[in-house]
C-alpha positions, -999 to 999 in steps of 0.1 A, spaced: 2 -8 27 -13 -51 33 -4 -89 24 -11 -137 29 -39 -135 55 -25 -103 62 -14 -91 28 20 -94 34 25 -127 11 55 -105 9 68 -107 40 105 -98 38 137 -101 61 118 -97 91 117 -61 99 111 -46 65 86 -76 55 60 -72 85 60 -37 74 51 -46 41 19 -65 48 3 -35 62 9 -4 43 6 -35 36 -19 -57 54 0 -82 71 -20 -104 57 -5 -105 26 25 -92 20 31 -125 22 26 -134 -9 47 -126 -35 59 -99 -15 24 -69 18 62 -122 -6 85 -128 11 82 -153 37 56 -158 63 90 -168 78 101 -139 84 68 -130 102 68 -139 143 38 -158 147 22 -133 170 20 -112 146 -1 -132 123 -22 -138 155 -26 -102 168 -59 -87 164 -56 -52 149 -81 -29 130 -91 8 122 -120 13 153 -126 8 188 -102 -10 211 -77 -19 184 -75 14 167 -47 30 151 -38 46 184 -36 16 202 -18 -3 180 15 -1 199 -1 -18 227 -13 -47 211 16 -66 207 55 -59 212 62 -60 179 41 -34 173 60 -9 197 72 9 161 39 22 156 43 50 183 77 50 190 92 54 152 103 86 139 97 80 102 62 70 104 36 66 76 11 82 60 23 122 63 3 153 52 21 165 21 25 200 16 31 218 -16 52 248 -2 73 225 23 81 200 -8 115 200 -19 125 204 -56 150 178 -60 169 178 -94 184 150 -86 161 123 -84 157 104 -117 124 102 -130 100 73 -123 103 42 -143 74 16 -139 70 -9 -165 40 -29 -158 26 -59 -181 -11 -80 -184 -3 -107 -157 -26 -137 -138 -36 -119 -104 -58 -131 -73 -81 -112 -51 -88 -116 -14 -106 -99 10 -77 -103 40 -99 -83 69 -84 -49 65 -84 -40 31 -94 -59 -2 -58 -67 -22 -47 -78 -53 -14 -105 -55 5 -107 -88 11 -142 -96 47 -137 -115 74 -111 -116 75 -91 -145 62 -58 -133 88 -33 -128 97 -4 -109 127 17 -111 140 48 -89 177 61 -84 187 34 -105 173 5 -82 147 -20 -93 117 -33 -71 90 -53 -82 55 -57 -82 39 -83 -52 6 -66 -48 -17 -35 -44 -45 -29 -22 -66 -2 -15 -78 26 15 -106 45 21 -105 75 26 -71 79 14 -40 79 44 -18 103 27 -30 139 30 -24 168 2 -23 205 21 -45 185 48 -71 172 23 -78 134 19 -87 117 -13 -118 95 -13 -94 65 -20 -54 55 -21 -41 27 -41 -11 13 -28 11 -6 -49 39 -27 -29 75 -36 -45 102 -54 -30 140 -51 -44 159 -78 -45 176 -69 -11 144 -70 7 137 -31 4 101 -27 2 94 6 -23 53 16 -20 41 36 -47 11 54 -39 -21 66 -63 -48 89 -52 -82 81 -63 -110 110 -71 -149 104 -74 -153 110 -111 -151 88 -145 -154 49 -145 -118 29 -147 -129 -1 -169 -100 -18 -167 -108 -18 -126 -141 -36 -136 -122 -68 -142 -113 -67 -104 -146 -56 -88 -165 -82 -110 -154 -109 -84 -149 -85 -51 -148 -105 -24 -172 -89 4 -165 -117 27 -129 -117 53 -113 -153 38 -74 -166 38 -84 -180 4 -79 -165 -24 -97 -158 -57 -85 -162 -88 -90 -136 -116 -102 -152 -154 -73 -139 -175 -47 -116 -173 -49 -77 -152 -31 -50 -162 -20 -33 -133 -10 2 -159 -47 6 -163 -45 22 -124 -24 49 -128 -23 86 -145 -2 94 -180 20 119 -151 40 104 -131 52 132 -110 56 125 -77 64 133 -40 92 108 -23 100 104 11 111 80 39 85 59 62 70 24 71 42 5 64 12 19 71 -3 -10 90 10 -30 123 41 -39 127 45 -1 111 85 -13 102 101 16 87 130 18 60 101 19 33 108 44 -1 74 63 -3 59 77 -39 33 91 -39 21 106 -77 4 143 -77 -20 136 -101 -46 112 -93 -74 88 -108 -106 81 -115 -132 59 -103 -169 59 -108 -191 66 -76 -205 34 -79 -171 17 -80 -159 38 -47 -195 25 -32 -185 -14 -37 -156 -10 -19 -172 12 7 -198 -10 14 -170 -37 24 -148 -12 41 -161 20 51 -128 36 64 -95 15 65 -65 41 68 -43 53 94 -44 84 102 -15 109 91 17 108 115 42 135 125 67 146 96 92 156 119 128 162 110 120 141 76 121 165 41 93 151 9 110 158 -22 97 160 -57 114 150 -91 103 182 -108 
């Protein structure tokens, strides 16, 4: 998940928000929500180098930075390999609610992933009777979550924040296949260039126009997928995925050829499913 510079605009009470900008980008979840406030960020984390290769890889994360310790020492760590036979039907859990609306957006490339801020509050998200809402999504390549070992060619990750603080992530997996229109408004104006400026979209985005008519899903407890790695984070991730053309994969490709963390141990933590 990723947010401001770091896709954490979002940035909540400190622990839960720099998780947010990484799953969330920490660049951004700053702003809305990866908005919260940059406040809630220590500095060094804004200033702390991280990426997906080399020397500042996934498995070094940890090291880079104390506040990054989470990243190999948490228990409830982000993405997992989902399996359908360890899944647990769970008749309680309510079904997902997401009511999502046109709304003014902006689009940044923050250095990890390219993201999307929503620019007012109306899109909602409701599980087990608790509201989040919509700061922004962004997207990985290949996907982080696995299904029975198997990666997607992309994951959209949409961040909400409750208005306790909790961050709620709901994930999309994204097949090679037919063109999503409505994602044409967004790639239009693709930044290919790293910048802590943002672009504004022309006219309103429909975030709805990303997801699949099911929404089925897999829920389970982790963190953000990106340095500081801060846990706590409600994790649902629908079953069925989307569509994007090959070309529209390629333009993000051709920015980012791989940004996702690779999965991390399940351990003693059970994925449920609202079936």
């Amino acid at each position: 998940m990723q947010i401001n510079k770091w896709g954490l605009r979002l940035l909540f009470p400190a622990a839960v928000l720099t998780a947010m900008a990484g799953c969330g980008n920490n660049s951004n979840l700053n702003h809305g929500a990866e908005a919260t406030h940059e406040a809630s960020v220590p500095a060094s984390a804004h200033q702390t180098h991280w990426s997906y290769e080399g020397d500042t890889s996934p498995e070094n994360w940890a090291e880079l930075d104390q506040l990054f310790t989470t990243c190999s020492t948490g228990r409830a760590q982000s993405p997992v390999n989902i399996l359908h036979d360890k899944v647990k039907a769970d008749e309680s859990l309510s079904p997902l609610k997401v009511e999502y609306s046109p709304s003014p957006v902006s689009i940044i490339n923050n250095g990890h992933t390219i993201q999307v801020n929503l620019n007012h509050q109306n899109n909602k998200l409701t599980i087990e009777g608790k509201t989040y809402l919509l700061q922004q999504f962004h997207f990985h390549l290949p996907s982080e979550h696995e299904v029975d070992g198997k990666h997607a060619e992309m994951e959209l990750h949409l961040v909400h924040k409750s208005e306790d603080g909790s961050l709620a992530v709901l994930g999309v997996m994204i097949q090679s296949g037919s063109e999503n229109t409505v994602l044409n408004k967004l790639w239009s104006v693709l930044p290919a260039d790293e910048s802590e400026q943002e672009t504004v979209v022309d006219g309103p985005f429909d975030p709805a126009g990303l997801l699949p008519a099911d929404f089925h899903s897999f829920r389970y407890q982790g963190s953000l997928t990106t340095p500081p790695c801060t846990e706590g984070v409600q994790w649902i991730v629908l079953e069925n995925p989307v569509t994007l053309s090959g070309e529209q994969i390629g333009k993000f490709a051709a920015i980012f050829p791989h940004d996702n963390r690779p999965v991390q141990p399940l351990g003693s933590r059970e994925i449920g499913s609202d079936e």
